[in-house]
N, C-alpha and C positions, 0 to 999 in steps of 0.2 A: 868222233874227234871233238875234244875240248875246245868249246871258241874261247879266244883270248878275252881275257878282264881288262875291262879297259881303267885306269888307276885313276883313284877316287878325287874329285874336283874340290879342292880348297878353296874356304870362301877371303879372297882376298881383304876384304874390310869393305869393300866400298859397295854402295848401294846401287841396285841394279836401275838402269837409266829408264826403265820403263817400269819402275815400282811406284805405285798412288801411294801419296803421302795419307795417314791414317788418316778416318774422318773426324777426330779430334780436333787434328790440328789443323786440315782444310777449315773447317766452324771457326777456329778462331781466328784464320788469317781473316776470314769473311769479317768477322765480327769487329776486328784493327782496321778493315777496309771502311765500315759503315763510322766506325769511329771516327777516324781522319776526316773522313766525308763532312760528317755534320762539325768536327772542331773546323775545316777548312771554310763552310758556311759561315759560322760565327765570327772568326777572325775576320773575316769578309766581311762584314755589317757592322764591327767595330772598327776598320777602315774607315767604312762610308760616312757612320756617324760622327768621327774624329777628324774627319776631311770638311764634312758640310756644316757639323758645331764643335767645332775641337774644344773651346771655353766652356760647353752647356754641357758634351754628352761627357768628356772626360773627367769634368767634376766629379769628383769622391761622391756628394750629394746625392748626383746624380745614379752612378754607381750603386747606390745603395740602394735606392727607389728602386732601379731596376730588377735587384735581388731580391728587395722587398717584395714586389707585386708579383715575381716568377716564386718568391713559397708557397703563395697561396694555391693556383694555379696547380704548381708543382707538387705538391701534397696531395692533391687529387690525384693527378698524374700518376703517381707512385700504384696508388689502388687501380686505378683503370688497366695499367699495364701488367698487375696479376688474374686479373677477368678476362682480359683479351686474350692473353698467352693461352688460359684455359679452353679458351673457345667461345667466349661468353662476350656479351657485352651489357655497357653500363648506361642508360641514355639518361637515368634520372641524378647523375651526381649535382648538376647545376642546381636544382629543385631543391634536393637533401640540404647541402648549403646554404639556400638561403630559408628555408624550414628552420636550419638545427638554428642559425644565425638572429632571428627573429622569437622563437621562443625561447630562446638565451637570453633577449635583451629586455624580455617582460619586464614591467615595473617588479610584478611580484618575484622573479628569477633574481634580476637585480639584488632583494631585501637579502638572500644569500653570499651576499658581494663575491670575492674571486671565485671559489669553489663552486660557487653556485652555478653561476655562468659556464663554468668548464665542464660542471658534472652533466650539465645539460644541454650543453653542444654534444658533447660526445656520446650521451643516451640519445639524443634523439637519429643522430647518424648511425649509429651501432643498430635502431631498433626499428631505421628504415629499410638498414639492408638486410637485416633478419627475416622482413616482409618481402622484399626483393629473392632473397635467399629460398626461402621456403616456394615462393611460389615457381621458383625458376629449377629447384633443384627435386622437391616433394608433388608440386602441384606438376610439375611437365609443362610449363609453360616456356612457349619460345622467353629466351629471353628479350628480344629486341621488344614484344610485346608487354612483359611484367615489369620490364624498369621504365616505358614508356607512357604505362600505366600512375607508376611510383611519379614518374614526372609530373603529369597531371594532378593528381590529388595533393603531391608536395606542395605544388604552385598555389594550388587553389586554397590550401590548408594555411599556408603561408599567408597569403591576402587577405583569409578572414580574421585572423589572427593580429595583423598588421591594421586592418580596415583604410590601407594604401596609406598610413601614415610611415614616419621615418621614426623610431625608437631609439632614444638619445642614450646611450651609455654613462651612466652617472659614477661607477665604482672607480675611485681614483688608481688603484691600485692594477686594473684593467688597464686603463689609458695609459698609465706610466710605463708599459713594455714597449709603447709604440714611441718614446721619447727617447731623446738623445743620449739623454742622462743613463740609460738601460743599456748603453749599447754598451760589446765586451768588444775591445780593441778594437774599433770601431766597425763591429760587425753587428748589425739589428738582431737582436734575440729572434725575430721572425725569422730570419733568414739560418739561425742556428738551429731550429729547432727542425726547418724543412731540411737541414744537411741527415741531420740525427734520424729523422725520418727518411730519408734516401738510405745510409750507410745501412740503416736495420733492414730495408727493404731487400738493400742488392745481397745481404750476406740469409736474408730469408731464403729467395729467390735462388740464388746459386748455392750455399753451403748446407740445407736444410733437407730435413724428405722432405718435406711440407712443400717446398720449391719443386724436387722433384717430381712429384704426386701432380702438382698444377703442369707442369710442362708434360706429361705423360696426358692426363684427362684432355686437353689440349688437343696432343698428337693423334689421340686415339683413343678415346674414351671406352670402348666395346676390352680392347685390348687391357685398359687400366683396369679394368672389371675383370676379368679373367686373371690378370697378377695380382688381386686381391685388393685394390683401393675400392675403396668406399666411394664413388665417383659421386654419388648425392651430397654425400655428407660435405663431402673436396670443395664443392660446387658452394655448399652454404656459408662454411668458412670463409670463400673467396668475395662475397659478396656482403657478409659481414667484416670485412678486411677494407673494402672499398666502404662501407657503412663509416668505419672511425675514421678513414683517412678524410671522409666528408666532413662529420665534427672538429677533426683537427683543424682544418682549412676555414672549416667556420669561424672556430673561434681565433682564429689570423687574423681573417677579414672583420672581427671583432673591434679588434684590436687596431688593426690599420684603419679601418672607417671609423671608428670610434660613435658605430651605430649599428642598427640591425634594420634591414630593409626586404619587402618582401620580393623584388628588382635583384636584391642577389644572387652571383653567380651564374650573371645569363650568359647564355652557348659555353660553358665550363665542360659541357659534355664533349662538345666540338672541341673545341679545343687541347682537351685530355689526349683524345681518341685520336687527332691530329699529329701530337707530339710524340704520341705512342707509337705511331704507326710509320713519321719517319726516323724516327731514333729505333726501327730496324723490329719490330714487336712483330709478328703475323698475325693480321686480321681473322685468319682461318682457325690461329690458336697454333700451340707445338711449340713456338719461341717467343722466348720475352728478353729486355734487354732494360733495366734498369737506367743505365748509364744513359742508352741513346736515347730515354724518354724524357731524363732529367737537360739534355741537350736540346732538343728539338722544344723544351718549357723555354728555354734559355733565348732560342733564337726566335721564336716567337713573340716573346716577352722586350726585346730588344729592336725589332721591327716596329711595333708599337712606339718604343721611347723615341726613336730614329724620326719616324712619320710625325710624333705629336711635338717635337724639338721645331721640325721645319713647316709646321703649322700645317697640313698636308688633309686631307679630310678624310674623314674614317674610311668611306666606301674604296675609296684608292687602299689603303689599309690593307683591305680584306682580300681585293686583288692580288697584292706582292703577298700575301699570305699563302695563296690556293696555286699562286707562283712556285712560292717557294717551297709548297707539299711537291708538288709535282718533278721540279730540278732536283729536290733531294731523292727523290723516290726512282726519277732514273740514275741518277749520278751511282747510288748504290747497287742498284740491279747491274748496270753495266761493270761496275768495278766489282760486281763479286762474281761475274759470270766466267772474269777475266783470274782468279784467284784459283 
């Protein structure tokens, strides 16, 4: 006997109440969570600073400073957080900066007046991380080890170079970016050129294979080997990528100091790795986040103007700093666990 057909179930429209939303878009709610997070920090410190100096920190002036000195910083930033994402880390960018910074400012680098100075910031950072590169991606070496190394010798390279003097910046055409007179609608060329360098960074990072390739070696290196990346090669790119972002920043800090010192860039690494890591980057590698690393520069950067407004001492500083790694770092775990 024929058991009856039972008639075929139409799908109404509506989505089924125990269906997981794609992993797409789980990542990006996570990702507007981590967002909010660090823009709700920020907003939050430019209360504080506008309640306790409202005449000092609200100044335009003052504004500008603080953009100013988050490009330099932030520039680095930029490269740290395509190293990390892959799995990698960078301990010598403070070192490279004030290396690329100091032999830019040579008398003899000098006699090349603007070009000169820019061609050799940027060679020397590009042909630090080249040696960073090679020995981390060719030689097998840990990286915590080979850029630790890169730190070392920079520093020291640096000092002999310097002989602990200060290297006066003479080329007028140098020191005029860092003048008022340079500035476009009153935004600091410095601060224009660190956006330029952000927007290429985030559309590398996100729109690119080359993004992709980093966020894969990252995730799963063995795996990125088997789909065909070049995971050595990924690795020396990435570490040459952090090499010009060091130049860059050098010749910022050129520019804002209006000298080359071999004191350059101290704890930059700290720092980098700090703002990378709560603007949502994984220390492990896998994710990078552009955006929240150029935030977490921001709020960093504005902590300092905040302390040094209300005359406060450094080591307090460093405190609300390792503070405020920390409230970020829960504030987003728990808000993304809740996502």
């Amino acid at each position: 006997m024929t058991q009856p057909v039972s008639p075929p179930r139409y799908d109404s429209g509506k989505a089924s109440a125990t269906a997981e939303p794609p992993a797409w878009r789980t990542l990006a709610a996570r990702a507007d969570v981590r967002t909010l997070s660090l823009l709700g920090v920020l907003a939050a410190l430019i209360v504080i600073g506008g309640v306790t100096k409202p005449d000092e920190f609200l100044d335009t002036r003052n504004l500008q400073l603080v953009l100013t000195q988050a490009s330099v910083i932030g520039v680095v930033t930029v490269g740290m957080t395509f190293v990390i994402t892959s799995g990698g880390i960078d301990l010598s960018v403070g070192a490279i900066v004030a290396l690329a910074s100091v032999w830019a400012t040579t008398v003899a680098t000098q006699e090349y007046g603007f070009a000169g100075i820019l061609f050799t910031a940027l060679a020397v950072g590009v042909g630090c991380g080249l040696v960073n590169g090679l020995l981390v991606a060719y030689g097998r070496m840990v990286p915590f080890i080979a850029t630790l190394a890169m730190l070392a010798s920079a520093r020291g390279l640096a000092l002999q170079i310097t002989d602990g003097r200060t290297q006066i910046v003479t080329v007028d055409s140098v020191l005029g970016l860092g003048e008022r007179d340079a500035y476009l609608l009153g935004i600091p060329p410095l601060v224009l050129v660190f956006a330029v360098v952000t927007v290429i960074g985030w559309l590398v990072l996100n729109r690119t294979t080359f993004g992709r390739r980093t966020v894969a070696v990252g995730g799963n290196a063995e795996a990125a080997r088997l789909a065909g990346i070049d995971v050595r090669r990924q690795r020396l790119y990435l570490y040459l990528l952090s090499g010009l972002c060091c130049g860059i920043a050098a010749f910022l800090l050129i520019v804002l100091a209006g000298s080359g010192q071999n004191t350059n860039g101290n704890l930059y690494e700290l720092d980098a790795i700090a703002a990378a890591i709560i603007g949502g980057t994984l220390l492990s590698g896998g994710r990078g986040t552009i955006t929240g690393s150029v935030l977490g520069v921001l709020i960093f950067t504005t902590i300092t103007d905040i302390f040094a407004l209300n005359n406060l001492q450094s080591d307090v500083q460093q405190i609300a700093k390792g503070a405020i790694i920390v409230a970020a770092v829960l504030v987003q775990r728990r808000t993304a666990s809740t996502t």
